[in-house]
NUPA-764815 format. One line per field, with one value per atom (N, C-alpha, C, O): chain; atom name; z, y, x. Coordinates in steps of 0.1 Angstrom, whole numbers. Each point is the difference from the previous one (the first is absolute). Example, Ala and Ser with C-alpha at 12.3 -4.5 7.8 and 13.67 -1.06 7.14 Angstrom:
! NUPA-764815
unit <- A, A, A, A, A, A, A, A
site <- N, CA, C, O, N, CA, C, O
up <- 78, 0, 0, 7, -14, 0, 8, 1
north <- -57, 12, 12, 0, 11, 11, 11, 11
east <- 132, -9, 9, 10, -14, 9, -8, 5
This chain:
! NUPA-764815
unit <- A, A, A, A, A, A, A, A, A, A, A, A, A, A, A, A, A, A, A, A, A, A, A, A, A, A, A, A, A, A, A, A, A, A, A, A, A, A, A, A, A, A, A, A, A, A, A, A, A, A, A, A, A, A, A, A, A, A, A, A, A, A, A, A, A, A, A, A, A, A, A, A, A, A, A, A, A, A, A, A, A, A, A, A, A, A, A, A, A, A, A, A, A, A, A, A, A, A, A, A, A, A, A, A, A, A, A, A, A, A, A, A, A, A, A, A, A, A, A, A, A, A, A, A, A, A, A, A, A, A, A, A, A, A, A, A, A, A, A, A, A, A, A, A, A, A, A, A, A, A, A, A, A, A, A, A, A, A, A, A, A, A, A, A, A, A, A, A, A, A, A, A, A, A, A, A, A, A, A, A, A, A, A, A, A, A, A, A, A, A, A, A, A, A, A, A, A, A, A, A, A, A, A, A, A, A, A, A, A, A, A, A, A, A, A, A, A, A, A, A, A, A, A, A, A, A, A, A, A, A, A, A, A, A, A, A, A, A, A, A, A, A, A, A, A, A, A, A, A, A, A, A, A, A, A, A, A, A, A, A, A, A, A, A, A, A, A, A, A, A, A, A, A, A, A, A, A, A, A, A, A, A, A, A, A, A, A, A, A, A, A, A, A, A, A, A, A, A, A, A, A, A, A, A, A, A, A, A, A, A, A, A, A, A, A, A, A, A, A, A, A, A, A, A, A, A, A, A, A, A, A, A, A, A, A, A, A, A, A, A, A, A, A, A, A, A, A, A, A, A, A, A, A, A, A, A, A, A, A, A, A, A, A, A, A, A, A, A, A, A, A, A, A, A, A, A, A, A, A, A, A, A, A, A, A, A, A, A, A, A, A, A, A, A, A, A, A, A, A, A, A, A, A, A, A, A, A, A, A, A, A, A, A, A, A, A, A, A, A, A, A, A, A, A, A, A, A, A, A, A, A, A, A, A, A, A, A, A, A, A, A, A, A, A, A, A, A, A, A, A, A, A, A, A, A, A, A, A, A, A, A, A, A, A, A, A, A, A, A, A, A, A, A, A, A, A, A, A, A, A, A, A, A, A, A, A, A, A, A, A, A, A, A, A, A, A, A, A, A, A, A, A, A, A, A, A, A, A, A, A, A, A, A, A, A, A, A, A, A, A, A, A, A, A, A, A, A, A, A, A, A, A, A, A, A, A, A, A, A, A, A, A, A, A, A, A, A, A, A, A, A, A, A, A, A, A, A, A, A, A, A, A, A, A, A, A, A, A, A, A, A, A, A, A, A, A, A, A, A, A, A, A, A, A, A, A, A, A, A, A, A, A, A, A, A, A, A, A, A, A, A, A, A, A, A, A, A, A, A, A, A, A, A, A, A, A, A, A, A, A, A, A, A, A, A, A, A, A, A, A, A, A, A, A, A, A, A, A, A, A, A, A, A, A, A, A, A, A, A, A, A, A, A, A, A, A, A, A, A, A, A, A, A, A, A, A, A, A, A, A, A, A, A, A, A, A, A, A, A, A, A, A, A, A, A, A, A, A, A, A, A, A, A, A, A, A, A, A, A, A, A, A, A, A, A, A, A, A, A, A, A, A, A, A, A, A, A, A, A, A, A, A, A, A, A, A, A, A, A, A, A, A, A, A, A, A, A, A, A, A, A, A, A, A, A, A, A, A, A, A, A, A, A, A, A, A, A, A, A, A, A, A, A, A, A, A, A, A, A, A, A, A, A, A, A, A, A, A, A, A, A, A, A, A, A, A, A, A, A, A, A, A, A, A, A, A, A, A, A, A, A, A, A, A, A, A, A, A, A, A, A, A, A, A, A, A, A, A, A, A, A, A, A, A, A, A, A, A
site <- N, CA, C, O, N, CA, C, O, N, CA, C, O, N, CA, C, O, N, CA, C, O, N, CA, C, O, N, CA, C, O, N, CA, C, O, N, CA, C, O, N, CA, C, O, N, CA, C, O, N, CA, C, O, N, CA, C, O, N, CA, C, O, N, CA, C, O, N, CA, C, O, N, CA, C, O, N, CA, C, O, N, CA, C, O, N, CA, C, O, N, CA, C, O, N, CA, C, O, N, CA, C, O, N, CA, C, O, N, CA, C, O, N, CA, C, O, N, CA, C, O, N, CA, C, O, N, CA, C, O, N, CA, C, O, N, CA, C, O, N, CA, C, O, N, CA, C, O, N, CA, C, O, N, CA, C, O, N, CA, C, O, N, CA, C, O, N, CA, C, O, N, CA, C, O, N, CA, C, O, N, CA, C, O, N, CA, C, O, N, CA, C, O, N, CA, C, O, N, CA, C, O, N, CA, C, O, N, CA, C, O, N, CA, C, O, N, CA, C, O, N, CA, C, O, N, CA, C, O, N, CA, C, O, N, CA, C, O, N, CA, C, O, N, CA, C, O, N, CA, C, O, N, CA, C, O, N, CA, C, O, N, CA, C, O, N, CA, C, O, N, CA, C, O, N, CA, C, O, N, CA, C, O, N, CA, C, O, N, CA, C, O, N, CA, C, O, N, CA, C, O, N, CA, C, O, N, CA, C, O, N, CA, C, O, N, CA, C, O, N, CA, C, O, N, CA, C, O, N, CA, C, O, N, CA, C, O, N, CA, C, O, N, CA, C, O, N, CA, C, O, N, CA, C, O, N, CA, C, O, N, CA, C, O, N, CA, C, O, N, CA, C, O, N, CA, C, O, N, CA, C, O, N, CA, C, O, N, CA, C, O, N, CA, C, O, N, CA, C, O, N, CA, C, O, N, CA, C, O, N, CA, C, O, N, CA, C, O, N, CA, C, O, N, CA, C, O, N, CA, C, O, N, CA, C, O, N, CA, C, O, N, CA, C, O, N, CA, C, O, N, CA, C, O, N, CA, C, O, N, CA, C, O, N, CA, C, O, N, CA, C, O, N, CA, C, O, N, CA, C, O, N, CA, C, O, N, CA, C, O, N, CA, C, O, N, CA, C, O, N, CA, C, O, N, CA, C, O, N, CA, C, O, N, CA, C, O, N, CA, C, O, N, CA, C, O, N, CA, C, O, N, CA, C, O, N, CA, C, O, N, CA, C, O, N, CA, C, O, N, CA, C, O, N, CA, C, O, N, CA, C, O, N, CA, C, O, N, CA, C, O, N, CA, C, O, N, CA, C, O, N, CA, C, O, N, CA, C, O, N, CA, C, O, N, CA, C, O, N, CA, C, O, N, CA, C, O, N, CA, C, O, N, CA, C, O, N, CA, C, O, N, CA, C, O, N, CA, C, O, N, CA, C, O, N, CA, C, O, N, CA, C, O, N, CA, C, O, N, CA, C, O, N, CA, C, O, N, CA, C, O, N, CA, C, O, N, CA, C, O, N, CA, C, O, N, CA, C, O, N, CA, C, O, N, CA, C, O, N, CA, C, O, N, CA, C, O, N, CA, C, O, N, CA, C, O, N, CA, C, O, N, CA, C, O, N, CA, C, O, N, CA, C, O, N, CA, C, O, N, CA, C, O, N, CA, C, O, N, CA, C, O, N, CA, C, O, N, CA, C, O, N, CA, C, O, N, CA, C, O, N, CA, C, O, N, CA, C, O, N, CA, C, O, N, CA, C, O, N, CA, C, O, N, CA, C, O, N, CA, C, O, N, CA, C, O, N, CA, C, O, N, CA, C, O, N, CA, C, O, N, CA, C, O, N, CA, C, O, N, CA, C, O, N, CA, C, O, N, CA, C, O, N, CA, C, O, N, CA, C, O, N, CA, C, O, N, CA, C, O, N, CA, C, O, N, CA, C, O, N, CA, C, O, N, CA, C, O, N, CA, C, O, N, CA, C, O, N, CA, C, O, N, CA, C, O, N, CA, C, O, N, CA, C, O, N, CA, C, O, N, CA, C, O, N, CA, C, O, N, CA, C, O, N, CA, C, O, N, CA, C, O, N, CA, C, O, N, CA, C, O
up <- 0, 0, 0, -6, 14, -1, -13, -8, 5, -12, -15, -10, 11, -10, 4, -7, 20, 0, 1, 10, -11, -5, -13, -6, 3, -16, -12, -12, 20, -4, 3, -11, 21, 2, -11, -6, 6, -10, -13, -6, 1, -19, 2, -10, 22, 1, 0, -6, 15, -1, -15, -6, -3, -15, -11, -9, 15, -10, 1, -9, 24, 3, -8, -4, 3, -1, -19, -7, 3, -14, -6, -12, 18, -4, 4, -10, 26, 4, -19, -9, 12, -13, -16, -9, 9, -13, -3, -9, 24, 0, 6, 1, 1, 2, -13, -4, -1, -9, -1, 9, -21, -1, -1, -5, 15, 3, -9, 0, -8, -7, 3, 11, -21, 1, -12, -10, 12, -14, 7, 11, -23, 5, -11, -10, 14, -4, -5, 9, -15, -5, 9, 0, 9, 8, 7, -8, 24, 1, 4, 9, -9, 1, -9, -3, -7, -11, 6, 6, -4, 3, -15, -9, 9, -13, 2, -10, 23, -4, 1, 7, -13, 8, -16, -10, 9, -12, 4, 11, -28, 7, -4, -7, 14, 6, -17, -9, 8, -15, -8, -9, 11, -5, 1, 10, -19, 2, 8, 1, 6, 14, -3, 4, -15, 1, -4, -11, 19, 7, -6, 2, -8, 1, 3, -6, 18, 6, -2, 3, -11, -2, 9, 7, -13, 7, -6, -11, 18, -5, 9, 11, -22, 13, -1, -10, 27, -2, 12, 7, -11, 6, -11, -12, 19, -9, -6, -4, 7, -7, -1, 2, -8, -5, 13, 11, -15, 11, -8, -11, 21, -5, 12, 12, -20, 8, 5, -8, 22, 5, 1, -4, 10, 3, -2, 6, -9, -1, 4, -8, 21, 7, 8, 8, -12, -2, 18, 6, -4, 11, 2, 11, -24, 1, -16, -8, 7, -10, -13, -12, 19, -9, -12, -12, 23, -14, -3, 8, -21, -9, -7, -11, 17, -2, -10, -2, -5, -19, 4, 5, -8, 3, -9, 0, -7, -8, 6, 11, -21, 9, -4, 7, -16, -6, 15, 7, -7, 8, -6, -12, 22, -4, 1, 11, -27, 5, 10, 1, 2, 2, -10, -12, 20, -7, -8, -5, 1, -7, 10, 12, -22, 11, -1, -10, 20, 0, 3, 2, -2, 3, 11, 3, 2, 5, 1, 7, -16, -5, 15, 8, -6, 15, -12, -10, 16, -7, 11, 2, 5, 7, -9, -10, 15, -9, 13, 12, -21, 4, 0, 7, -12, -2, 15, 7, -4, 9, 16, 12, -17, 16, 0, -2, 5, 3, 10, 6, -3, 14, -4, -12, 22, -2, 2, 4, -13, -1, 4, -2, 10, 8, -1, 7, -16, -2, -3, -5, 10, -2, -6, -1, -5, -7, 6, 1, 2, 5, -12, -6, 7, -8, 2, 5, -6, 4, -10, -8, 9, -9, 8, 12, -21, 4, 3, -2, 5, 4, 13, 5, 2, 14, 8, -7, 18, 8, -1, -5, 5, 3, -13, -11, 16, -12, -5, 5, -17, -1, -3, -7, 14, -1, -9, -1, -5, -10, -1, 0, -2, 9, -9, -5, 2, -5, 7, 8, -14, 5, -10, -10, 17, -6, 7, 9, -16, 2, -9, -9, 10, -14, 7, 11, -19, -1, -4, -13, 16, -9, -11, 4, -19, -9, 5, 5, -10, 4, -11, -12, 17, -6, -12, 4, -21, -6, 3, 6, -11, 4, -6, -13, 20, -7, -5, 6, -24, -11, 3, -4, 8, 1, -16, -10, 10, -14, -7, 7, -18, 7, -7, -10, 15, 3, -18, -7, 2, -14, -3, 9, -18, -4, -5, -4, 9, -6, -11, -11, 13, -9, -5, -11, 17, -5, 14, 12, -18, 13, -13, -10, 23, -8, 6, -7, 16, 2, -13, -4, -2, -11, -15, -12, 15, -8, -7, -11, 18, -4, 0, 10, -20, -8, -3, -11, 20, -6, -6, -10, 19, -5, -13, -4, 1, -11, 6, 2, 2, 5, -4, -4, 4, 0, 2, -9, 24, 9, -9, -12, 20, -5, 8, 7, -7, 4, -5, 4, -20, -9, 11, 12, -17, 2, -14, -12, 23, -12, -5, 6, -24, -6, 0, 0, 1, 1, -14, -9, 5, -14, -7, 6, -19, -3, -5, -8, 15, -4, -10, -6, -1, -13, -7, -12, 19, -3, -1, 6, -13, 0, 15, 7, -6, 10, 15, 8, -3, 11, 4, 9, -16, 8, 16, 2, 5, 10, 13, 12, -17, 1, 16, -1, 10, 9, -2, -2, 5, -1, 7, -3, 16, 11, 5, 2, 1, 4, -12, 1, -16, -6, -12, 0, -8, -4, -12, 0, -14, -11, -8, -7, 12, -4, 2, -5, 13, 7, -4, 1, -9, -6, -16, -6, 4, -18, 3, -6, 13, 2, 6, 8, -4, 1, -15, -3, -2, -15, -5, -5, 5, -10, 2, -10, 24, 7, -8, -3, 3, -5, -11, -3, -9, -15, 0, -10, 19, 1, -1, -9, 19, 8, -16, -7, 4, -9, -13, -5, 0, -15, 6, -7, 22, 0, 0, -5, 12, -1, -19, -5, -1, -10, -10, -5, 4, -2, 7, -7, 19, 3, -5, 2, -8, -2, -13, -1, -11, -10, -2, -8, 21, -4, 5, -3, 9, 5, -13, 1
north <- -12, 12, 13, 10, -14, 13, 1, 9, -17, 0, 4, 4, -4, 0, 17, 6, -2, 16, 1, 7, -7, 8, 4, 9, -20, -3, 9, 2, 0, 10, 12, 6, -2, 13, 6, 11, -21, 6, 2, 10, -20, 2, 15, 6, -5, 15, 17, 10, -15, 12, -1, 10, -21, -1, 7, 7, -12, 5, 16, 6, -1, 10, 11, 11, -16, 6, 0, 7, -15, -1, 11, 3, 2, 9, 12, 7, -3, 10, 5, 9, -15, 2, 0, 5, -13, 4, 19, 7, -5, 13, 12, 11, -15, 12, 2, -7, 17, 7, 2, 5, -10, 0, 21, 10, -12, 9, 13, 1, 10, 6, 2, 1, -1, 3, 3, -7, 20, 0, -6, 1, -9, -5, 13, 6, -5, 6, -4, 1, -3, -7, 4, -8, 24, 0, 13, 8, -4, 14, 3, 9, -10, 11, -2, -12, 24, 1, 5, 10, -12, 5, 5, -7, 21, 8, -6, -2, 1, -1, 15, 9, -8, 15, 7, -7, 20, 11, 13, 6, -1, 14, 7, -2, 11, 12, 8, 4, -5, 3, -13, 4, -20, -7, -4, 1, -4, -9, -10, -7, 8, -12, 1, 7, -19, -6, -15, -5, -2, -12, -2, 8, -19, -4, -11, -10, 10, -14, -4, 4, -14, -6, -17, -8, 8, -3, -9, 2, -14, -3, -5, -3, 5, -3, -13, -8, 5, -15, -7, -10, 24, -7, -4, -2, 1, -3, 11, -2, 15, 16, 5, -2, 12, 12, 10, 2, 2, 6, 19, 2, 5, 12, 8, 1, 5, 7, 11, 4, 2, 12, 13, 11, -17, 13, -5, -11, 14, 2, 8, 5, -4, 12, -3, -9, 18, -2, 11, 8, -14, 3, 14, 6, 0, 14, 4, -8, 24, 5, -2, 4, -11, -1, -15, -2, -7, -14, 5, 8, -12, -2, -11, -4, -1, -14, 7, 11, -22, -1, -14, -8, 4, -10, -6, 9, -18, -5, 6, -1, 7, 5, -8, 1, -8, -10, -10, -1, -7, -8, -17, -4, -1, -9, -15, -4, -3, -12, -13, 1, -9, -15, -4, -2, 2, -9, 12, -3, 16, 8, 8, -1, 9, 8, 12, 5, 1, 18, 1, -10, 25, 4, 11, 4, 3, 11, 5, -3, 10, 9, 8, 4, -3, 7, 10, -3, 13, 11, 7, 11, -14, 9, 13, -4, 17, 9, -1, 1, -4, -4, 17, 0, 10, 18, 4, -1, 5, 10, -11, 3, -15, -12, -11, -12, 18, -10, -8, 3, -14, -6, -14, -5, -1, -18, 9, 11, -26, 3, -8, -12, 15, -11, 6, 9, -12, 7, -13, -11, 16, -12, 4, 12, -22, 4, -6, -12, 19, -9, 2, 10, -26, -2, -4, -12, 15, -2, -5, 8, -23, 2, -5, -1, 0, 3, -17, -4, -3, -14, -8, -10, 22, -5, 16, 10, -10, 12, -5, 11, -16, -6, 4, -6, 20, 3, -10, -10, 18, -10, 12, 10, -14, 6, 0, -11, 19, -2, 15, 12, -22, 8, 0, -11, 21, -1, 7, 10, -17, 6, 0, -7, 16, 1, 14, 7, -5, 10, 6, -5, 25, 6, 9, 6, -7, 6, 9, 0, 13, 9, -1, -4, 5, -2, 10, 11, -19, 5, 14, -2, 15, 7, -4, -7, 12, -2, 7, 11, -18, 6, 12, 2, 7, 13, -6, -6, 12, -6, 14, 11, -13, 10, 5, -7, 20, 4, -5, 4, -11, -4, 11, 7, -8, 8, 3, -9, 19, 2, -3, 2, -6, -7, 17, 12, -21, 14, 7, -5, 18, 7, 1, 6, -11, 3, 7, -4, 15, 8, 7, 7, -19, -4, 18, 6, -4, 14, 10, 6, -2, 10, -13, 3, -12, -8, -1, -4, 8, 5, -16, -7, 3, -12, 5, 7, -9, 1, 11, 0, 12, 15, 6, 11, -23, 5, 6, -12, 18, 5, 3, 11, -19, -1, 9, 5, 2, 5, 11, -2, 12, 12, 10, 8, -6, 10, -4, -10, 21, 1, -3, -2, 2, 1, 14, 1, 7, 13, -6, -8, 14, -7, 12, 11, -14, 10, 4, -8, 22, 3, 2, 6, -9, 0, 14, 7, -7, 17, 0, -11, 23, 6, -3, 0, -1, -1, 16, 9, -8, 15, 0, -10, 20, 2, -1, 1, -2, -4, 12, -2, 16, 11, 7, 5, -5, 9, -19, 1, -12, -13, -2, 5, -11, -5, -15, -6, 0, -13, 1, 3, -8, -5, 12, 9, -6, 20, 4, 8, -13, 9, 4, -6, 19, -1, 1, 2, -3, -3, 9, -3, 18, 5, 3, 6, -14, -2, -12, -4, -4, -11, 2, -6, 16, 5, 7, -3, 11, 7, -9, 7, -19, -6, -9, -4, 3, -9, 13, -1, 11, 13, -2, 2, -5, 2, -14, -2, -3, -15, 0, -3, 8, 3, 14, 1, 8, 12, -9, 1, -7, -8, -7, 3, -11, -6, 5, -4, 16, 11, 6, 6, -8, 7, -6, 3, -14, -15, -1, 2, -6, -1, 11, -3, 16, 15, -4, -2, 2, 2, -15, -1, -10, -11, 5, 1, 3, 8, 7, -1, 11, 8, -2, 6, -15, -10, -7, -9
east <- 8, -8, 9, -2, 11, 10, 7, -3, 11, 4, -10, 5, -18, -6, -8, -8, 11, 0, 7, -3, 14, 12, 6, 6, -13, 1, -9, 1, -9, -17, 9, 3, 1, 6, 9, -1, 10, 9, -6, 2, -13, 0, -14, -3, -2, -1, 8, -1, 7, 14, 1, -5, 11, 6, -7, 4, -18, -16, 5, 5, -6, -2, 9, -4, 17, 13, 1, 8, -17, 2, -12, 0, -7, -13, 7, 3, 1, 8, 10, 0, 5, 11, -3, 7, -18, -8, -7, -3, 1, -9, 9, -5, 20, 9, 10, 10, -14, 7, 13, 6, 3, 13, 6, -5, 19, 7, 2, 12, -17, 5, 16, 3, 7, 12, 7, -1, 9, 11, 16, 5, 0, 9, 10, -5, 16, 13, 11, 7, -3, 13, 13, 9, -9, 8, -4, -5, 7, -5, 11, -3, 14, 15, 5, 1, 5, 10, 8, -4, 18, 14, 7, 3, -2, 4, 18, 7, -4, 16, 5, -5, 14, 14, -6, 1, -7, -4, 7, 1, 4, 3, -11, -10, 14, -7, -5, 8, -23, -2, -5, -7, 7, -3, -13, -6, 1, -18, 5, 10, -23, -5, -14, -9, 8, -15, -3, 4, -9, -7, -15, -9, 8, -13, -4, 4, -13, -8, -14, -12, 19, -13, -5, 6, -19, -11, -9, -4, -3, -7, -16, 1, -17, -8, -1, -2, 3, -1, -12, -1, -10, -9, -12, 2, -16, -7, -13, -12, 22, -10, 11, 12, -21, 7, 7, -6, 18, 6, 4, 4, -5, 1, 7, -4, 18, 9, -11, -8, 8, -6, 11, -1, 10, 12, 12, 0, 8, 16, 10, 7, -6, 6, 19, 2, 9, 12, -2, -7, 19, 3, 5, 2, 1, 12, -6, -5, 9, -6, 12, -1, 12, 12, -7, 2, -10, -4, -10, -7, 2, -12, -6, 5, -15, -6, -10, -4, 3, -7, -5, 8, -21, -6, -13, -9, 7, -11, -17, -5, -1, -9, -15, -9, 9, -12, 3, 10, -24, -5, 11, 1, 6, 5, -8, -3, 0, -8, 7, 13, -17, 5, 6, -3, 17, 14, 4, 10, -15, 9, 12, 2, 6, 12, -1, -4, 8, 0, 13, 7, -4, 15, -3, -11, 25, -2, 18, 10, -14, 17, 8, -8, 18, 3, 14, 6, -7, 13, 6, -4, 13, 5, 13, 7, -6, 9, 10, -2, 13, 11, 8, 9, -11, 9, -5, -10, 23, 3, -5, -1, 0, -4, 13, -2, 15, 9, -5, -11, 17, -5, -5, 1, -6, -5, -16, -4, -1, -17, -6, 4, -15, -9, -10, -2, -9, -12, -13, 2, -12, -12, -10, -2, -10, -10, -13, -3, -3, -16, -10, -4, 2, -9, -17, 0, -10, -12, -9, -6, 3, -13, -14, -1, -8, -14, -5, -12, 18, -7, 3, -4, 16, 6, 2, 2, -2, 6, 12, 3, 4, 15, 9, 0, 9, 8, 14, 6, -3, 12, 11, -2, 15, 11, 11, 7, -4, 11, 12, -1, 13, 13, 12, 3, 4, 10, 12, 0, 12, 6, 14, 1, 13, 11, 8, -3, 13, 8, 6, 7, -11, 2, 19, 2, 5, 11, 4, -2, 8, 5, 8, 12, -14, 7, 17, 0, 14, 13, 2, -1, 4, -1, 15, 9, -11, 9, 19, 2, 6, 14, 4, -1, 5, 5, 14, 9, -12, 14, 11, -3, 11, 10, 4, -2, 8, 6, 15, 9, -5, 12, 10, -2, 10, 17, -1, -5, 9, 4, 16, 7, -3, 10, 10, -4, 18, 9, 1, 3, -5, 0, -15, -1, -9, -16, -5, 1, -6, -5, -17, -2, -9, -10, -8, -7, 9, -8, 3, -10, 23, 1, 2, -3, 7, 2, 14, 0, 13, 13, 5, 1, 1, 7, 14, 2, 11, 11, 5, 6, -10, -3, -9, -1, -6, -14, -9, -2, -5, -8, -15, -2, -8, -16, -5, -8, 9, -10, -6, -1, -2, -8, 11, -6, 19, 7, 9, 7, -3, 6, 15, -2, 17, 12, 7, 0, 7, 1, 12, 7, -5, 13, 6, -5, 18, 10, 2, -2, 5, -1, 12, 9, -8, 18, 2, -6, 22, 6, 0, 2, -4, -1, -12, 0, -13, -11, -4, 6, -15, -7, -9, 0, -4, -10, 8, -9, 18, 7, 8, 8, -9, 2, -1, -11, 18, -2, -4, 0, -3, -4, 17, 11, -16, 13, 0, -11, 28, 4, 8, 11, -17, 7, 4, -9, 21, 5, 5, 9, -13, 7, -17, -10, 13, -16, 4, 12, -17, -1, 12, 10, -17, 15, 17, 10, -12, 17, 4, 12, -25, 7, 7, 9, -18, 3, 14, 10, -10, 16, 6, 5, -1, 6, 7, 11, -23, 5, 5, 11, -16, 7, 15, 7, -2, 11, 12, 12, -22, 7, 4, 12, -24, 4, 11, 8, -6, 8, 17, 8, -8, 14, 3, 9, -16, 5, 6, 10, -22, 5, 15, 8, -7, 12, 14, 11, -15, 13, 2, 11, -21, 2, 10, 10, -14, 5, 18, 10, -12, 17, 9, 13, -22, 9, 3, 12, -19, 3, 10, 9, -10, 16, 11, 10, -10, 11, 6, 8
C-alpha cells in the first residue's frame, strides 16, 4: 500500500511538472558573439570602432529600446527594425581617440523591450601619443661653398655684386683713387718712365 502511494505520488509531481513547463514561456534572450572588444595600444588620432553583433534567440521578436555609452567621448549606432527569431542585429561602438591619451574603459547599456534585465557591453584599450617627428639638422657646406651668398671658389652667385678693379689707362678713371695713389699720379708716373728712357736712349747715341 505504501509502495503503491508512493508511486501515485511521484507520476503526479511528473504529470504536474510536465504541464507547468508546457505553459511557461521560453526566455527571451539576445545572445552576443562577445561583449568586450580590447582595441589594443592606438595612437592618438586613430579610428576606434567595434561592432557587436547579435543574435535573437528567443522565440519573438526583439526590439532594441535604448543604447546608452557611458561618456559623451563613445557613440553607439545600433539596428533600429524589430529583430525576428534567429535573425541578428548589430550595435556599432566609436570611441574618438584626439586629444584622449590614456587607457579606455568605457561601457554600453543595452535595453530591449522583452526583459527588464539589460545587457552590458565594454571595450576597451589604450590610446598613445603619436612620437613627435625628428628635427633634420642643416648639414655643414663643403669648402669653398658658402650656400648663403653662393660663393663657389670665389665665383660669386649672391645678390651683392664684387667691385672689379679697373685697368690703368682706361678712360673715365680721372681724378678715380688706387690704393694711396689716384689716377693721376699714375699717368705721371708712366710719363716719367717714357721721359727716362727717350733720355737713356739720346745720350747712348752721342756716346
Amino acid at each position: 500500500m505504501k509502495k503503491f502511494t508512493l508511486l501515485f505520488s511521484f507520476i503526479l509531481l511528473a504529470s504536474v511538472g510536465i504541464v507547468l513547463a508546457q505553459d511557461t514561456p521560453q526566455n527571451d534572450k539576445l545572445l552576443f558573439e562577445k561583449t568586450t572588444h580590447d582595441f589594443g595600444s592606438l595612437k592618438e588620432g586613430d579610428a576606434a570602432v567595434y561592432t557587436f553583433k547579435f543574435t535573437n534567440k528567443s522565440n519573438k521578436e526583439i526590439s532594441l529600446i535604448n543604447v546608452k555609452a557611458s561618456c559623451g567621448c563613445t557613440t553607439p549606432s545600433y539596428t533600429k527594425d524589430p529583430v525576428k527569431p534567429g535573425a541578428t542585429g548589430e550595435i556599432q561602438v566609436s570611441y574618438a581617440t584626439q586629444g584622449r591619451p590614456g587607457p579606455i574603459n568605457k561601457s554600453v547599456t543595452v535595453t530591449y523591450d522583452t526583459t527588464e534585465q539589460p545587457v552590458y557591453l565594454f571595450i576597451r584599450g589604450d590610446v598613445v601619443r603619436p612620437e613627435p617627428p625628428a628635427e633634420q639638422a642643416n648639414p655643414a657646406p663643403a669648402d669653398g661653398q658658402n650656400h648663403d651668398g653662393h660663393n663657389h671658389d670665389g665665383h660669386n652667385h649672391g645678390t651683392t655684386p664684387q667691385p672689379q678693379q679697373p685697368k690703368i689707362g682706361s678712360a673715365g678713371f680721372e681724378g678715380k683713387s688706387f690704393g694711396t695713389f689716384t689716377y693721376n699720379d699714375l699717368q705721371m708716373a708712366r710719363s716719367d718712365v717714357k721721359f727716362n728712357r727717350l733720355a737713356g736712349l739720346k745720350a747712348e747715341s752721342l756716346n
